[in-house]
Structures are given as structure tokens and as C-alpha cells.
C-alpha distance (Angstrom), angle and dihedral (degrees) to the residues before:
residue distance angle dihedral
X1 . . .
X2 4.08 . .
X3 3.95 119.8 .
X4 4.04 82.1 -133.0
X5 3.49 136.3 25.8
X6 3.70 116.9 -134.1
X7 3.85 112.6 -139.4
X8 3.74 102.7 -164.8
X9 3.92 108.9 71.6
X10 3.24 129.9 151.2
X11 4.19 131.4 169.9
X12 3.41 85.9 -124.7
X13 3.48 99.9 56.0
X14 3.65 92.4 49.7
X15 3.50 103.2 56.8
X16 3.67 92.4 39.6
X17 3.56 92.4 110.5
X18 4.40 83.3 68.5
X19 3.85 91.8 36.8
X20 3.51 134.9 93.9
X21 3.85 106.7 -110.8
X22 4.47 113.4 -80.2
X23 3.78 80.0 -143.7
X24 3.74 92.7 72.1
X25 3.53 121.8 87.3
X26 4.07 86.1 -154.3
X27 3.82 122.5 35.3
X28 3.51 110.2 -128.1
X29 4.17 102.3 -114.4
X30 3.88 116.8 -124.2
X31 3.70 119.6 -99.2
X32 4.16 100.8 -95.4
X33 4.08 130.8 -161.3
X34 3.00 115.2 -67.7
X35 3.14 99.1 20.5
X36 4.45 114.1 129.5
X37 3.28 107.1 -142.9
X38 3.83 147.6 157.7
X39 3.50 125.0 -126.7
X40 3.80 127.1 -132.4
X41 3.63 107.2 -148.9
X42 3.88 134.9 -154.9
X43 3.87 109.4 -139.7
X44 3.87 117.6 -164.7
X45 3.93 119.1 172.3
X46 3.56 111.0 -148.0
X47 3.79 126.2 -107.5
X48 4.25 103.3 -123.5
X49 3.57 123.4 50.4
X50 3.98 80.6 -128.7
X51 3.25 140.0 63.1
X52 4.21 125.2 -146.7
X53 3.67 91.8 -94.8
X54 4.44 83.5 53.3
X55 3.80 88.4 -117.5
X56 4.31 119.6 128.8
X57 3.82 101.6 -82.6
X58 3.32 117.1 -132.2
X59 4.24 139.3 -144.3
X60 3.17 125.2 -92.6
X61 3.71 125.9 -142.3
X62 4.11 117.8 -172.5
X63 3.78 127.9 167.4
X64 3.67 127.2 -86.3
X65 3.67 95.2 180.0
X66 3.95 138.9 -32.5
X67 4.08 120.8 -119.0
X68 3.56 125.9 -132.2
X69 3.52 116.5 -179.1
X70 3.60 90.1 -27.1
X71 4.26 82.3 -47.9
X72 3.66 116.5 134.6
X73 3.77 114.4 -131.0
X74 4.03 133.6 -170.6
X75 4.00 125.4 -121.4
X76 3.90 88.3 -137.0
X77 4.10 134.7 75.3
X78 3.76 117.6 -143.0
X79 3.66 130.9 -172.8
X80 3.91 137.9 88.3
X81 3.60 95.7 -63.5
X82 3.95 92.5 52.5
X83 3.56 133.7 67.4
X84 3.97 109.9 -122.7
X85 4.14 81.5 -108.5
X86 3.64 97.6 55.2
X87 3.78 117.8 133.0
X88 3.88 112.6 -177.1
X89 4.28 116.9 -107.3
X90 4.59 75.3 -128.7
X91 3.91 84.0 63.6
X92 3.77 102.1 37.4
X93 4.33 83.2 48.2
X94 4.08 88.5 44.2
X95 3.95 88.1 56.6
X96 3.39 105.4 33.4
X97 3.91 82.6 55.7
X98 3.73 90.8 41.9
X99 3.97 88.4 56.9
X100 4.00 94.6 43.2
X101 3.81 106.0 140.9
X102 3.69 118.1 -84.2
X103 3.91 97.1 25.1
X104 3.75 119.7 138.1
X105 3.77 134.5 -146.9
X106 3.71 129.3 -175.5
X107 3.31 109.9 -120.7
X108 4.04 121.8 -143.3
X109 3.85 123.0 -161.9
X110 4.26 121.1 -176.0
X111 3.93 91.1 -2.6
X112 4.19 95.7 -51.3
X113 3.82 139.7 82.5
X114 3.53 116.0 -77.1
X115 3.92 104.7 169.9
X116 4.15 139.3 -89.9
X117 3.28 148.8 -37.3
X118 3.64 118.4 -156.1
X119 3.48 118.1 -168.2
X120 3.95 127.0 -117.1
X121 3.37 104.2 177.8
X122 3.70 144.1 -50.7
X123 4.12 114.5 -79.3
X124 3.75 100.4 178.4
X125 3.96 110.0 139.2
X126 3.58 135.9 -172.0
X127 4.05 95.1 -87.3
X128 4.22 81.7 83.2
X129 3.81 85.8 -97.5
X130 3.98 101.0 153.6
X131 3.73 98.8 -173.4
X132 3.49 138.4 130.4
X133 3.61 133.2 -153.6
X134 4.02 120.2 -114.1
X135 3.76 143.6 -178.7
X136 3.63 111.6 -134.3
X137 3.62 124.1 -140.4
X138 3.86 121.1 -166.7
X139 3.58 116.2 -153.2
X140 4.17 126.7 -153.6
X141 3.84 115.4 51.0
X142 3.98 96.9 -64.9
X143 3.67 101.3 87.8
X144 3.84 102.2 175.5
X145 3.77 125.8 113.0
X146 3.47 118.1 -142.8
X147 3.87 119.5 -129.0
X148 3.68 108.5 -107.4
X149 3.19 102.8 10.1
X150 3.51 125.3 -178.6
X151 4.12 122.9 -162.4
X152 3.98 134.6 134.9
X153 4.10 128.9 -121.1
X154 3.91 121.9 -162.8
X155 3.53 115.1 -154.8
X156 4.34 113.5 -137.8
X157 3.38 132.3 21.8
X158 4.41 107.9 31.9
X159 3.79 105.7 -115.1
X160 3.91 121.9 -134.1
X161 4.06 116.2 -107.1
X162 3.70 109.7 -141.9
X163 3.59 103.0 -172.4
X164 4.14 126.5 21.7
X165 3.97 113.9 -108.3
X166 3.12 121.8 -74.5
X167 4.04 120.0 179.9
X168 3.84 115.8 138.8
X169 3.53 132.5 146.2
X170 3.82 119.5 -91.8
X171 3.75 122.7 -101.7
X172 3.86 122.2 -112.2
X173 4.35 79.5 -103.1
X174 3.81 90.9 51.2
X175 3.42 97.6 44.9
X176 3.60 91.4 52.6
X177 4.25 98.5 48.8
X178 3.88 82.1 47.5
X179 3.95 87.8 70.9
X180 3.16 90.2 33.3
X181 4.07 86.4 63.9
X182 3.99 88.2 39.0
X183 4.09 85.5 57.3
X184 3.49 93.9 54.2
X185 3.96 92.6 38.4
X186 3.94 82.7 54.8
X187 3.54 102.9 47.8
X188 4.13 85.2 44.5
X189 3.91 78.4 78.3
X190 3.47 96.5 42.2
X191 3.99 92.6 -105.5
X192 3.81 99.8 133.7
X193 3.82 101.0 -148.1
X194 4.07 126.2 177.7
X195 3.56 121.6 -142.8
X196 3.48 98.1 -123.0
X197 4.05 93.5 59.6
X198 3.40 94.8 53.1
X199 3.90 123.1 98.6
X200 3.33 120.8 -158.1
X201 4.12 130.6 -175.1
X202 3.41 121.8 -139.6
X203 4.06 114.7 -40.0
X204 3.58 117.9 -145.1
X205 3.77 136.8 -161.5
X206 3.38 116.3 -137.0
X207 3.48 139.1 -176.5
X208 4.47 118.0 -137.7
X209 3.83 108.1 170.5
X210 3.95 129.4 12.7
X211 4.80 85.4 -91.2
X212 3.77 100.7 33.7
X213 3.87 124.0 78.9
X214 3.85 114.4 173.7
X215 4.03 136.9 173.4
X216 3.27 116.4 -121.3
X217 4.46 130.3 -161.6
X218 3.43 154.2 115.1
X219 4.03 135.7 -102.4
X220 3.17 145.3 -177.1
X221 4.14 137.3 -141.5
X222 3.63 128.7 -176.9
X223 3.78 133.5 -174.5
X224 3.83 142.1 161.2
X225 3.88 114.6 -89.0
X226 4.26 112.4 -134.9
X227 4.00 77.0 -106.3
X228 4.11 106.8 97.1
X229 4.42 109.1 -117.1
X230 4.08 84.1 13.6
X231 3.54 129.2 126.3
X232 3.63 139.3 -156.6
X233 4.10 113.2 -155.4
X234 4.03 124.1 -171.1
X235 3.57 116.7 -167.8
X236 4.10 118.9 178.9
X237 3.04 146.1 -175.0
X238 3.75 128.5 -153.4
X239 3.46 157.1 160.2
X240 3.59 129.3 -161.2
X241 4.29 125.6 -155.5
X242 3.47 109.4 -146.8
X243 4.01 118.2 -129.7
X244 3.85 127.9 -169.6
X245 3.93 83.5 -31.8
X246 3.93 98.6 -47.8
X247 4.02 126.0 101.5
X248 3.67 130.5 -121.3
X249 3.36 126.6 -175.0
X250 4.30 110.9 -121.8
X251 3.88 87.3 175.5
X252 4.18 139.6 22.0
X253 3.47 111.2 171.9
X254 4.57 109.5 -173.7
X255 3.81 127.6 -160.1
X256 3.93 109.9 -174.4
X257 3.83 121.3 -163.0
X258 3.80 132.2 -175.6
X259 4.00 110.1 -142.0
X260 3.65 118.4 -165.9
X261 3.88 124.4 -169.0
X262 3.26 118.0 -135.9
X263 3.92 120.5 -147.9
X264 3.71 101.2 -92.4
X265 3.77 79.1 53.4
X266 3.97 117.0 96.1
X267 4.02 123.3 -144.6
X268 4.21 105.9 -91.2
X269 3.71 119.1 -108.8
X270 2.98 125.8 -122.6
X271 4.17 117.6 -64.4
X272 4.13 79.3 6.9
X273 3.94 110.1 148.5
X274 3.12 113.5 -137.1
X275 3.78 126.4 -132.6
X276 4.30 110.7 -108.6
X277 3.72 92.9 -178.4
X278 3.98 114.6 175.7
X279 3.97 88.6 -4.1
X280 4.21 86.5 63.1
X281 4.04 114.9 119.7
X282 4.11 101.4 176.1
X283 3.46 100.8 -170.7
X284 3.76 110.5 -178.0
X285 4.45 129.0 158.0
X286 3.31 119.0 -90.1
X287 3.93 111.7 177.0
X288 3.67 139.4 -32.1
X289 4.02 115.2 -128.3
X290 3.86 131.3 -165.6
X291 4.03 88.3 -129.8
X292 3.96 94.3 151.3
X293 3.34 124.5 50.2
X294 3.65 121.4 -122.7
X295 3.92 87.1 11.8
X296 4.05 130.3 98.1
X297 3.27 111.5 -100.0
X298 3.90 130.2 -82.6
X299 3.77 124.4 -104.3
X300 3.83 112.4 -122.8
X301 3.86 116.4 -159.7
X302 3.92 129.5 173.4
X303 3.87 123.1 -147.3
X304 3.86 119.1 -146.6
X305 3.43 118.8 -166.7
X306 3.71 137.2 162.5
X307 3.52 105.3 -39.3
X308 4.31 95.1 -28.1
X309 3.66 135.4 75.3
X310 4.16 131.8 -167.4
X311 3.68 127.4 165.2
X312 4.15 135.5 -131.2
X313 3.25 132.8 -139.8
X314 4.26 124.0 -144.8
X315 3.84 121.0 -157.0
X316 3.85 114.4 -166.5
X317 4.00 110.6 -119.9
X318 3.46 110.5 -171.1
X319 4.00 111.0 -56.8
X320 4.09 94.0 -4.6
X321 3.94 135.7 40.6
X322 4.01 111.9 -120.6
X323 3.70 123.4 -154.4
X324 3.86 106.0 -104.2
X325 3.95 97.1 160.6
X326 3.78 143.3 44.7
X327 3.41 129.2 156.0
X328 3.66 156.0 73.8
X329 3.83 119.3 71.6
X330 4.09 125.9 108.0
X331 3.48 147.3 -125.9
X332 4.08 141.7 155.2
């Protein structure tokens, strides 16, 4: 049995992680037969030079979406005659070809080429896991891999970088005007948040066109609800262009959960986080990716959630980036 019981669920939320987003006005279609297509790919090194069986572990590379035309489509079918988990047989066939020994994929990190994949062999299992496992290969001079590593690949036609990566850390003084920005995003929603009682992850900086640097994160505010043993928690994620020295948020992203304590629970202390079990949406940046021409690049996110992950995609529209995309991904 859970230490808390979360109030606010809804079928929806929990099998978001196999949905297209609620945010979108249109779902994104799935990618049908016949259809030629790209594939967008998620690429994650792993985080031990070994795997459990003491062999080299290898990448993995799973879809975040497939291209038509330029047309975003979902991994998943939906519909009466489908279960809400359904991936296509055409899909399954499209990867498992895509991940065919000795295949190769450039591989893209902070909007510029970063190396290869080549592929090993599929490693998709029956927990809708649609990976395959890859070798990378770094190009230039520098030939280490960083652990966990996150970057995208795009299969077809080689995009055009229009700036060269950029994806550092943030100072002590970034780090601090990126709460600064989540206070004010906060408090835009009438959620009156200090600094000092909001955690953050790491914040990145970022670079999205050839003039516009930006830090990038996620954080996290709780607070009691009027409600005794209830719980209000905030969770955002942002990114925030830098102009002329000062910050402006291009894109805030909120997931709001209701926590309630049950009575083997005891009241928080202070700075205590509290537990948002199957309610949790972790949305934290992945990569950013030239994937229109003559635009900045888009903002790639992935959700985690209880035991299920997908990942979004932001497209800049005039001063802000919009969701357009979410989809694909796995889970139980």
C-alpha cells in the first residue's frame, strides 16, 4: 500500500505517458503503412562503462516521433479496436529495420553534429520499450563519451546547424536569475513562491539560434492547500532567452498535483519533499535540434512518470516556443 494517497487522478493522466499530449488542440496521428517517413530519435548513452552481464554497454536510441513531409507522427494506434498501448506490427518492422546491425545515424548534441551511432542490434522488449542498442562514435579529436548522455539523431536528409553547441552548466549568477524567473513565473499564477523553497535540478545554458543563448531547467514548489493533510505541488519547466544581460522566459511549461497524507503519514518538515507517486509528471530538457530550417531550434523535453516516460517537442512561434508534439516513449 502507498505512504500517501494521491487525490487527483484521472485515466487520462495515467496513461499520459501512451497519449498524445491534452495540451494539444490536435493529437498528433500515428505513423500509418505506407507511410515514408524519417524517424527522430532519442539517444541516451548509458551511465557505467558496464552493463549487468560486465560487458561494454551500449546507447540506446528510441523514437521520439516519425516525420512525414515535415508532419509529426505518434509511435502508438488509438481507437476502439486498439488497446491505448498499441504500437502498429508497420512500426515495430520500421524499427527493427532501422536498428539492423551495422546501421549508422548521425548523432546531434546542443543543435550540432556530434558523431554516430552504429547499430548493434535491436533491444526492444515487451514493456513497449522500442529501443535499439548502438555504439557511439564521437568525431573531432575529443573522443570521450559522456555518461548519460542525452542527444537526438534524424534519420534522411542531414540538417543544417546554425549555431555551434553550446550546453554548459549554469554559473552560481545564472542559477540564481533562473529562480528568479521561476518566482515571477509562479506568482504569474498567483502561487506566491520564495526563492529559498524552491528546488531546482540542474540548470543548463543552452544555445537555440546563432544570437540567442538561454538557460534551461526544472523546479519544484510545494505548499499546504486550505484543506487540513493536503498539499498543493508546482512543478515547471522553463527556459529563459537571455537579452542584453536580463532573462525572459520563451517557455513555462506547469504540472499541478494535489497530495494528500494519509494517517500513517506525518506533517512534512520544513524544505521536506513530498512524495507525488502515480500523480508525478518530471518533466526535465533533453536536447535542442535544428528540425526546421531557417528556424531556432526546437526544445525537446521527456516526461517521467510513475512507471512511463514520453517526450515533447517545442517549436518557437514568434517570441515563445508552443508545444506542437508529444508522444511516443514506453513504460509498464
Amino acid at each position: 500500500m502507498p505512504r500517501r494517497v494521491i487525490t487527483f487522478l484521472t485515466i487520462c493522466f495515467c496513461l499520459f505517458s501512451v497519449c498524445t499530449s491534452l495540451a494539444q488542440k490536435s493529437p498528433v496521428p500515428p505513423l500509418k503503412a505506407g507511410e515514408k517517413s524519417e524517424i527522430f530519435f532519442a539517444v541516451e548513452a548509458p551511465s557505467s562503462e558496464k552493463d549487468e552481464k560486465g560487458k561494454p554497454a551500449l546507447t540506446s536510441l528510441e523514437p521520439i516521433a516519425f516525420l512525414v513531409d515535415g508532419q509529426l507522427r505518434e509511435c502508438y494506434n488509438f481507437g476502439p479496436a486498439n488497446s491505448e498501448d498499441a504500437v502498429s506490427r508497420f512500426v515495430l518492422d520500421k524499427l527493427n529495420r532501422a536498428y539492423a546491425p551495422g546501421n549508422r545515424y548521425p548523432v546531434w548534441r546542443s543543435g550540432a553534429l556530434w558523431g554516430e551511432a552504429e547499430a548493434v542490434h535491436p533491444c526492444m522488449d515487451e514493456d513497449l520499450d522500442q529501443t535499439g542498442c548502438f555504439r557511439l562514435h564521437p568525431q573531432g579529436t575529443d573522443r570521450t563519451i559522456p555518461r548519460s548522455l542525452t542527444a537526438t539523431s534524424l534519420t534522411g536528409k542531414m540538417p543544417a546547424a546554425s549555431h555551434p553547441p553550446l550546453h554548459t552548466k549554469a554559473s552560481p549568477q545564472e542559477r540564481a536569475l533562473f529562480i528568479q524567473s521561476a518566482v515571477a513565473s509562479y506568482a504569474e499564477r498567483h502561487i506566491h513562491a520564495s526563492p529559498q523553497r524552491i528546488r531546482v535540478d540542474e540548470i543548463w545554458k543552452i544555445q537555440l539560434s546563432v544570437d540567442d543563448t538561454a538557460l534551461t531547467g526544472s523546479a519544484l514548489f510545494q505548499l499546504p492547500a486550505s484543506k487540513p493533510r493536503t498539499y498543493h505541488s508546482y512543478r515547471l519547466f522553463m527556459v529563459v532567452e537571455e537579452k542584453d544581460g536580463q532573462y525572459y522566459p520563451i517557455l513555462t511549461h506547469f504540472h499541478k498535483t494535489i497530495i494528500t497524507l494519509d494517517g500513517a503519514d506525518n506533517t512534512p518538515k520544513p524544505g521536506e519533499e513530498l512524495d507525488e507517486e502515480n500523480e508525478t509528471d518530471k518533466e526535465v530538457f533533453f536536447d535542442n535540434f535544428p528540425l526546421y530550417a531557417n528556424e531556432p531550434d526546437v526544445i525537446i523535453t521527456r516526461h517521467t512518470y510513475y512507471e512511463d516516460w514520453n517526450y515533447s517537442i517545442y517549436r518557437r512561434q514568434g517570441k515563445e516556443y508552443q508545444l506542437i508534439y508529444t508522444g511516443c516513449g514506453g513504460g509498464d
